[in-house]
C-alpha positions as CSV (number, residue, x, y, z in Angstrom):
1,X,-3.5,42.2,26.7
2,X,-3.4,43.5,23.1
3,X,-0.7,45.7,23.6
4,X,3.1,45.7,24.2
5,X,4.7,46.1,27.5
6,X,4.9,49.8,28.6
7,X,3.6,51.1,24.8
8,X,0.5,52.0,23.5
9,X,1.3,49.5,20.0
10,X,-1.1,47.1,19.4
11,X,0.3,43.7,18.8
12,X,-0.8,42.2,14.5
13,X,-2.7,39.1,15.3
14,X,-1.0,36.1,14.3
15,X,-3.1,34.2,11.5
16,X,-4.0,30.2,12.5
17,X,-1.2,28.4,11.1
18,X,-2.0,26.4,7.5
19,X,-1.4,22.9,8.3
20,X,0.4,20.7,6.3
21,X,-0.9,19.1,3.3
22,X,-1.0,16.2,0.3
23,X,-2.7,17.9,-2.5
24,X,-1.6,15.3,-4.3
25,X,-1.1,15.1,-8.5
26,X,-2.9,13.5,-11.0
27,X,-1.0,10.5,-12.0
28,X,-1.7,7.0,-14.1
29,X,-0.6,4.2,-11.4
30,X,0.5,0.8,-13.5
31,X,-1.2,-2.0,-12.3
32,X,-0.2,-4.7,-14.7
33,X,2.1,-6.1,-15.1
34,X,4.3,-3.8,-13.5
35,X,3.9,-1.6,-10.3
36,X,4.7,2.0,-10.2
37,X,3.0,5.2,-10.6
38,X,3.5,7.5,-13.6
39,X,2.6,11.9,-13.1
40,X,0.3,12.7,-16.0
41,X,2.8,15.9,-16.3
42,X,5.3,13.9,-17.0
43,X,3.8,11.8,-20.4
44,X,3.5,15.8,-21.8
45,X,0.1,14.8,-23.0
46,X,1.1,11.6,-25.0
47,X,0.5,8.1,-23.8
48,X,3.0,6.4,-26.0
49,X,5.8,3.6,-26.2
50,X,8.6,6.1,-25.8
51,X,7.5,8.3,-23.2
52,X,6.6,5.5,-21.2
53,X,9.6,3.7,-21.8
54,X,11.4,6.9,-20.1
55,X,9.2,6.6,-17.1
56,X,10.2,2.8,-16.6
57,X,7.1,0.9,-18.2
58,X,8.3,-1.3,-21.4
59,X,5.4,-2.8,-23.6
60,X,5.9,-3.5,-27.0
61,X,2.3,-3.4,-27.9
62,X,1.9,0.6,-27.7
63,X,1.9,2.6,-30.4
64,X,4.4,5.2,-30.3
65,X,1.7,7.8,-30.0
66,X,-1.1,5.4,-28.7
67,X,-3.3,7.5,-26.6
68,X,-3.9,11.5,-26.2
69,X,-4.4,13.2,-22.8
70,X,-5.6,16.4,-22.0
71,X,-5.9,17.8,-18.4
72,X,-7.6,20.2,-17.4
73,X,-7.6,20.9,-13.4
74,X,-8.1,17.4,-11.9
75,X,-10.5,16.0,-14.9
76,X,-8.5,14.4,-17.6
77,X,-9.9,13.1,-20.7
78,X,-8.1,10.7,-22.9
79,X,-8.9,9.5,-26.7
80,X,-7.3,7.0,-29.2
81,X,-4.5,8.7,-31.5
82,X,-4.8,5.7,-34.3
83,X,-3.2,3.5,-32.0
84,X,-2.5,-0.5,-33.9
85,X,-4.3,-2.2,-30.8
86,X,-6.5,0.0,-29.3
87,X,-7.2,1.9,-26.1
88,X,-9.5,0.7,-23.6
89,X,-11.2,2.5,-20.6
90,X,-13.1,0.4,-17.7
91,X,-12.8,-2.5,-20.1
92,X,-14.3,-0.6,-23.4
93,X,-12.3,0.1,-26.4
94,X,-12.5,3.3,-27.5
95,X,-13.6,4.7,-30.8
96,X,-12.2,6.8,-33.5
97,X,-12.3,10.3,-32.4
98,X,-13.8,9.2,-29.2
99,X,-12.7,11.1,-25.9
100,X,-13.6,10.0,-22.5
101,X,-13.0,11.6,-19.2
102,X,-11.7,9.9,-16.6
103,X,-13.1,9.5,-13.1
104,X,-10.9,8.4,-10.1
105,X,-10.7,4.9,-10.3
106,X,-10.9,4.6,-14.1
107,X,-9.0,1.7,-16.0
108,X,-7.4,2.3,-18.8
109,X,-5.6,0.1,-20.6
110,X,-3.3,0.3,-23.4
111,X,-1.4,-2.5,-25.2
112,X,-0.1,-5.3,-22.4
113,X,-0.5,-2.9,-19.6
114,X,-3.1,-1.9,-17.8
115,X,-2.9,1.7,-15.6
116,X,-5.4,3.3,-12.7
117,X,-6.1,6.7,-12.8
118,X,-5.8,8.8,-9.5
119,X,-6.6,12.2,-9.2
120,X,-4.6,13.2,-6.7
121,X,-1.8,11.1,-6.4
122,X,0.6,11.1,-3.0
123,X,3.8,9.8,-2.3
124,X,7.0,8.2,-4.3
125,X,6.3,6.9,-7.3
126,X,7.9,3.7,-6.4
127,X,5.5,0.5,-4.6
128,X,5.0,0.9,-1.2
129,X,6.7,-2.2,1.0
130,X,4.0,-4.1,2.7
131,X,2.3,-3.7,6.1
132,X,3.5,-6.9,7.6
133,X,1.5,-9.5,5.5
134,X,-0.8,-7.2,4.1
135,X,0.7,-6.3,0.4
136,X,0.1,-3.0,-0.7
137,X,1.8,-1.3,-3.3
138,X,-0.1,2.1,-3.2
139,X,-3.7,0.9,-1.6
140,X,-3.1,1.5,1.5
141,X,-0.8,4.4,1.9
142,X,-3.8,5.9,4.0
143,X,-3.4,3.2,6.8
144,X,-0.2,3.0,6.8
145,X,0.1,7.1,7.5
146,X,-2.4,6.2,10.0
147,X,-0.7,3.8,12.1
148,X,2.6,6.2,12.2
149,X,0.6,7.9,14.1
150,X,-0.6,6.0,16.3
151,X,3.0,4.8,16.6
152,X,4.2,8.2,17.5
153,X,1.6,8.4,20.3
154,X,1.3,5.1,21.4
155,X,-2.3,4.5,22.4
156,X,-3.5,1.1,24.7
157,X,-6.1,0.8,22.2
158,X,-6.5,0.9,18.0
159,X,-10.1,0.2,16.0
160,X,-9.9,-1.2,12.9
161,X,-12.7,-1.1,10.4
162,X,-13.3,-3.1,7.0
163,X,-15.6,-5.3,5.2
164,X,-15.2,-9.2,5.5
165,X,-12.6,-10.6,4.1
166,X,-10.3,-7.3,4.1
167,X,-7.2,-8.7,6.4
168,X,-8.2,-7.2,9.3
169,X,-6.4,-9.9,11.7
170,X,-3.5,-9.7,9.5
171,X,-3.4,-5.6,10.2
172,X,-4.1,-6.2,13.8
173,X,-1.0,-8.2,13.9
174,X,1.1,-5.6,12.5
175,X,0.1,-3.0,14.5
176,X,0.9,-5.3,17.7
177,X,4.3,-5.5,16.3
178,X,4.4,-1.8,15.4
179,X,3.5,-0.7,19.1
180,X,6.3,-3.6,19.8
181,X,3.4,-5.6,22.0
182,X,3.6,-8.6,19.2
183,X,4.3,-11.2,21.9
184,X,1.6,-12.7,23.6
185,X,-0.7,-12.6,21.0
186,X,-4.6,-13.5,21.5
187,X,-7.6,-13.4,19.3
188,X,-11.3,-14.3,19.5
189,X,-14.5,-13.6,17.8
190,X,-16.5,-11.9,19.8
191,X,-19.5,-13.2,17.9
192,X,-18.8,-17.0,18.4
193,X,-18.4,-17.3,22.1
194,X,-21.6,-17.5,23.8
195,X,-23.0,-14.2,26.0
196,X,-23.4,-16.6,29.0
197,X,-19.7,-17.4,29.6
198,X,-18.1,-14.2,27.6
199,X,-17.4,-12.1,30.5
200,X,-15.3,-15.0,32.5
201,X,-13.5,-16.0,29.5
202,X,-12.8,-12.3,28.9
203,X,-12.2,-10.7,32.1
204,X,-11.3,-14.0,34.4
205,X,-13.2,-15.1,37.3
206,X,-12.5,-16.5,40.7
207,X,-12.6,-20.0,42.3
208,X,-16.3,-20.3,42.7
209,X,-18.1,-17.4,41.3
210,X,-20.6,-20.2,39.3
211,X,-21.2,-23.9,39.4
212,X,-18.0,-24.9,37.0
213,X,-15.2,-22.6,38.6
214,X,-13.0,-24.6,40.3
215,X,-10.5,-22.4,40.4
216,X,-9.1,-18.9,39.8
217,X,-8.8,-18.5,36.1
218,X,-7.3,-14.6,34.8
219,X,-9.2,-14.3,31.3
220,X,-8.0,-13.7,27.9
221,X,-6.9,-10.1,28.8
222,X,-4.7,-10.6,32.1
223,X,-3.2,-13.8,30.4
224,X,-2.1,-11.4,27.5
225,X,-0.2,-9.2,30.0
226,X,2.4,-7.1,28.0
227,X,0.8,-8.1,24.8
228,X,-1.8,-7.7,23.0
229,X,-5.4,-9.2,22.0
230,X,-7.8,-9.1,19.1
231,X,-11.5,-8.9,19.3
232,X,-12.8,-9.5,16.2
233,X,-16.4,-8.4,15.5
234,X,-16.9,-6.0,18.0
235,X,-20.4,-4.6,17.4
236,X,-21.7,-8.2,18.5
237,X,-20.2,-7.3,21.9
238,X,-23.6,-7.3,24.5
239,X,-24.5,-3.9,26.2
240,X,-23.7,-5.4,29.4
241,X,-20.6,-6.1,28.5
242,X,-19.6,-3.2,26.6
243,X,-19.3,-1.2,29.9
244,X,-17.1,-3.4,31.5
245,X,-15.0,-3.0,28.0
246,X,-15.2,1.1,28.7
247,X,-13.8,0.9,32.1
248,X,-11.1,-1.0,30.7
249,X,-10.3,2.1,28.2
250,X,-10.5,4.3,30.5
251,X,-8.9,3.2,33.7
252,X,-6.8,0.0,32.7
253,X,-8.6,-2.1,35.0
254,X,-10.9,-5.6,34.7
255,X,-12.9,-6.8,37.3
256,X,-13.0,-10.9,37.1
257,X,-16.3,-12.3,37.7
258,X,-16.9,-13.1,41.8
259,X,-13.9,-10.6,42.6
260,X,-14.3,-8.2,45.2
261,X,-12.5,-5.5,43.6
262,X,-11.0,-4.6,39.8
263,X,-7.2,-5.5,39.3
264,X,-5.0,-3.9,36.3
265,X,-3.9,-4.6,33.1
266,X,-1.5,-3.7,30.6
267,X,-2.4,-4.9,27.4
268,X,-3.4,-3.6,23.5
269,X,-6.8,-4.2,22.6
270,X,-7.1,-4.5,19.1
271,X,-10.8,-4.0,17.9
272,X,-12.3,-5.0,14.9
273,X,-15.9,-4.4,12.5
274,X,-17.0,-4.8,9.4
275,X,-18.0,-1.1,9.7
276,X,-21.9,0.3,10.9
277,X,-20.7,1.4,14.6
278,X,-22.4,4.5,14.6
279,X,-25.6,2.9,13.0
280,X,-25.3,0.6,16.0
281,X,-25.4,3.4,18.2
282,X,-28.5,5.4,16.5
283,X,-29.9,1.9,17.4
284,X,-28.9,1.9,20.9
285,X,-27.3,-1.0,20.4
286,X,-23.2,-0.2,20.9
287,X,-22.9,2.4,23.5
288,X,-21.6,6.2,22.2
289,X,-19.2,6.6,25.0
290,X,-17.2,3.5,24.1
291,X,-16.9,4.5,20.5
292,X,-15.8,7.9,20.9
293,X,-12.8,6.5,23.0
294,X,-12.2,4.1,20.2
295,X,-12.3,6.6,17.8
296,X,-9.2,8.1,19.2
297,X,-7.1,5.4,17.7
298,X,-8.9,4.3,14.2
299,X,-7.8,3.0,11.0
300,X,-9.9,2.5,8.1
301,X,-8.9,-0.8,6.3
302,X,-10.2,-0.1,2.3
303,X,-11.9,-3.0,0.1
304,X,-10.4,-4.8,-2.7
305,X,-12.7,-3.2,-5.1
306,X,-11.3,0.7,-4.3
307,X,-7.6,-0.5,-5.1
308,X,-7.7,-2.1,-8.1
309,X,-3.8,-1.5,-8.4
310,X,-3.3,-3.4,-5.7
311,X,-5.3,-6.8,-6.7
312,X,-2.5,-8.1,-9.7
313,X,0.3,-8.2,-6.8
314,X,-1.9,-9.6,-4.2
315,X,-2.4,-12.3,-6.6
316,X,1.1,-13.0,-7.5
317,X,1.7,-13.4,-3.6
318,X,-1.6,-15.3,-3.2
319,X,-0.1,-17.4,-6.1
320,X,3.1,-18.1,-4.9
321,X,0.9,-18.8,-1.4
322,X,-0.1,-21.7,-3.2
323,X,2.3,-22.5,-5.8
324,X,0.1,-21.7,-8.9
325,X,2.2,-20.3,-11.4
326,X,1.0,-16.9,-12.6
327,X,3.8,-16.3,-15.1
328,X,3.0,-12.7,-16.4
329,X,4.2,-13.2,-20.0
330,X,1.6,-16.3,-20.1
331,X,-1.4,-14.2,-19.0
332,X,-3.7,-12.6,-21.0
333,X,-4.1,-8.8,-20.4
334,X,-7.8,-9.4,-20.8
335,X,-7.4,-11.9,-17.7
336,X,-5.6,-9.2,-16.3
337,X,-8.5,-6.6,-17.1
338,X,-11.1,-8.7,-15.9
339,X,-9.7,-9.9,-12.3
340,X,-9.2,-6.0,-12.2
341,X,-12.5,-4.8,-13.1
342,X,-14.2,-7.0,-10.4
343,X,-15.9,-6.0,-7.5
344,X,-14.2,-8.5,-5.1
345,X,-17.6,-8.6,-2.6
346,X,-15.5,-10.7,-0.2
347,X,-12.0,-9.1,-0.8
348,X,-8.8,-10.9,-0.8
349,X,-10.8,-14.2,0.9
350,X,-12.9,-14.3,-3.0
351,X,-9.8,-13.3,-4.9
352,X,-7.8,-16.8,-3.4
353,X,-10.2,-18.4,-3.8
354,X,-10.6,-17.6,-7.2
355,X,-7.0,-18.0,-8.4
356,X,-7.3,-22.2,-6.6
357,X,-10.5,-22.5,-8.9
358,X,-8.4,-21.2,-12.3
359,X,-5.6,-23.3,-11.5
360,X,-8.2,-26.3,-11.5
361,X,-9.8,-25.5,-14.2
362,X,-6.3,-24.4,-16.6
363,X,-3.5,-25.9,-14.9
364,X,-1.2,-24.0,-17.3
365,X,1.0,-21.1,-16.1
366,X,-0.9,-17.3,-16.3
367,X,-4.5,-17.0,-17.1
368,X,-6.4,-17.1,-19.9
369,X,-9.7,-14.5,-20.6
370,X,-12.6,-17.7,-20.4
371,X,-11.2,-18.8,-17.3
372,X,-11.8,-15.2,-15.5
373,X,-15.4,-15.4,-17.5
374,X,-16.5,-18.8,-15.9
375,X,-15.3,-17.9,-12.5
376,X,-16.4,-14.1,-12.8
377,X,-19.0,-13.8,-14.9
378,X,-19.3,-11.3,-18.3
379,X,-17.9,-7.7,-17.6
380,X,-20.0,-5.3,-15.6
381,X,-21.0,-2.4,-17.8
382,X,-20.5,0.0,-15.3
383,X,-17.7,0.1,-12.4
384,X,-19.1,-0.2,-8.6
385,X,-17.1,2.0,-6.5
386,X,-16.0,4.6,-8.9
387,X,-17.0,8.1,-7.6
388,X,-18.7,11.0,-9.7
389,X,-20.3,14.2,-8.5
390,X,-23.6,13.3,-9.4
391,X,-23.9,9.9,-8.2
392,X,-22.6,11.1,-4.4
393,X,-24.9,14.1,-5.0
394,X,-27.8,11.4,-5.3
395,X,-26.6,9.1,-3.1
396,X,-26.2,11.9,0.1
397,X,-29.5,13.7,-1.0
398,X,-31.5,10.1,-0.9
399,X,-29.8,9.0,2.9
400,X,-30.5,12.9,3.9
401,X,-26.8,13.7,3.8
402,X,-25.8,10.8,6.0
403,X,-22.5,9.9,4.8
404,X,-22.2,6.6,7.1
405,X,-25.1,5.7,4.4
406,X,-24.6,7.5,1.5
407,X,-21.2,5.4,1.5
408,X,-22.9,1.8,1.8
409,X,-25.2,2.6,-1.0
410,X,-22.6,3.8,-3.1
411,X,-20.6,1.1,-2.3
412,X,-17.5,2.5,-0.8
413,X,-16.0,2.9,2.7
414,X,-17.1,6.5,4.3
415,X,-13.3,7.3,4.3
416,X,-13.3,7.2,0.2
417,X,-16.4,9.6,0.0
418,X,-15.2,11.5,3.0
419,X,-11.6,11.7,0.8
420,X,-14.0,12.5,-2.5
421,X,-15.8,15.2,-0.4
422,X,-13.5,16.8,0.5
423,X,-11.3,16.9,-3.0
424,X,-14.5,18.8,-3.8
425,X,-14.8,21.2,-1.5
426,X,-14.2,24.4,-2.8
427,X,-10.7,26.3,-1.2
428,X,-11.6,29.4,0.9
């Protein structure tokens, strides 16, 4: 086997093949008011009116040598040069001779605009379009390289996972249209329809099969033929239900309740959770079977608070939603800073309802700094959701390197500290 036909050569093993790969580069993503992502090679160590003119971001209020950077692997550090109006990290303005390193996630801000720092930056420069009503100008790059794939091998089921509030329905939606199963469309909550009468409105049931079945009736799944359906809140799904759900997955078939024998089905099923599946399962409460088949097929949908350079266009289209006029020139970058700087515990859900309350309390265009006080309190002196090695080091070491937990107590999805892991991990 290891040598050539009809020769006594041995054959050079053929090394495992590389993979491809996003390294990414460090890069300052603006986030207000503008939207577009600036390399830190390319500002040549200077954070200043000219060379960010050049790179398409025009603010009169920085200094022509406003801010100094210095990189140095993947940690950059950034000080004041003697700028007229300051430099601000995470909310704080800097002071003389003050250097600060950045972590991923940082703020900074200088003059009217206000820039994210990313450590490893991928793809074009420009704003990503959106994922069918979900805007995303670079938050979501992840799910959206996610779902090509799934696109490219079609799969009759997707789970999507993200905290309350988050647009999972929305991304459900759009990954019905991208498997091109948009029409019919069904949803339900599996958490608000009683356990009792779940399975018939699920999976059908014949003329008969209890007291109130008069007649044959084919369930939210057969009735959904061709299309697709949405089952929101799927780790409230019963144990007895969740194996009729698995033989669903695996051979395409329901079994109505009072039927004599299983009939098939072609349809999407959309999953949804708020995250905690494999908890669920240490629990014996969500079986392990059904969630490694789910698994196949999963996108990660990221909170508010771990794309903060998303949250100033979700509000302009959230604004426009509801005709509240958030002229940029009449907003104070403060404002800005602030709605930035916020955790967003129930995601884009707080954030609308947030901008309605500013435009009752100011009815004038933009936003001022007391409004975004009131509504949101004082600034947090520290940033939740903002990574460092020491604080995952704590955080893994205290949940006994459990990442599912380590993540919830550092307040972040377990696909950001599985991304900051491995960042970390040293190259072999």
């Amino acid at each position: 086997m290891g040598t050539l036909e009809g020769t006594n050569r041995t054959l050079d093993h053929a090394s495992p093949e590389a993979g491809e790969s996003a390294p990414g580069t460090p890069a300052l993503v603006w986030a207000f008011p503008g939207s577009h992502a600036v390399p830190i090679e390319a500002l040549g160590g200077i954070l200043g009116r000219r060379v960010l003119r050049a790179q398409g971001v025009e603010d009169a209020e920085i200094s022509t040598e406003h801010a100094s950077l210095r990189l140095r692997g993947m940690s950059l550090t950034v000080s004041d040069a003697g700028s007229r109006n300051g430099t601000f990290v995470d909310g704080r303005r800097l002071a003389p001779g003050e250097a600060v390193s950045l972590v991923e996630g940082s703020l900074v801000r200088v003059g009217r605009s206000i820039f994210v720092y990313r450590e490893r930056f991928v793809g074009g420069v420009a704003a990503s379009s959106s994922l069918g009503q979900l805007v995303a100008p670079f938050g979501l790059r992840d799910v959206a390289q996610g779902l090509a794939g799934i696109v490219a091998r079609p799969t009759p089921f997707v789970l999507i996972e993200g905290e309350t509030g988050t647009g999972k329905e929305l991304l459900a939606r759009h990954v019905a249209y991208a498997l091109g199963r948009s029409e019919p469309y069904g949803a339900v909550n599996v958490a608000g329809i009683p356990v009792g009468v779940f399975e018939a409105q699920l999976f059908g049931h014949v003329a008969g099969a209890f007291s109130d079945a008069r007649t044959d009736s084919p369930g939210l799944l057969a009735a959904h033929e061709g299309g697709a359906v949405f089952l929101d809140e799927l780790g409230s799904l019963p144990l007895t239900l969740q194996s009729k759900l698995l033989r669903l997955l695996d051979q395409r078939e329901i079994l109505p309740v009072g039927a004599p024998r299983p009939r098939t089905v072609d349809v999407l099923l959309i999953a949804a959770t708020n995250g905690g599946l494999e908890r669920s399962v240490a629990e014996a409460s969500f079986r392990a079977d059904l969630l490694a088949r789910l698994n196949i097929a999963r996108l990660e949908l990221p909170p508010l608070r771990e794309r903060p350079e998303d949250v100033f266009a979700i509000a302009q289209h959230l604004a426009a939603r509801h005709r509240i006029e958030l002229t940029t020139a009449a907003i104070e970058v403060e404002a800005a800073e602030r709605l930035l700087l916020h955790t967003w515990p129930r995601n884009v859900r707080e954030l609308e309802a947030t901008l309605r309350e500013a435009a009752t309390l100011d009815p004038r265009p933009g936003l001022r700094l007391w409004t975004m006080q009131r509504l949101l309190g004082e600034q947090p002196e520290t940033r939740v959701g903002v990574l460092t090695e020491s604080a995952v080091a704590s955080a893994l070491a205290a949940e006994a390197n459990n990442e599912t937990q380590a993540a919830r107590r550092l307040g972040v999805t377990r696909g950001k500290l599985r991304r900051f892991l491995s960042r970390k991990a040293p190259s072999t």
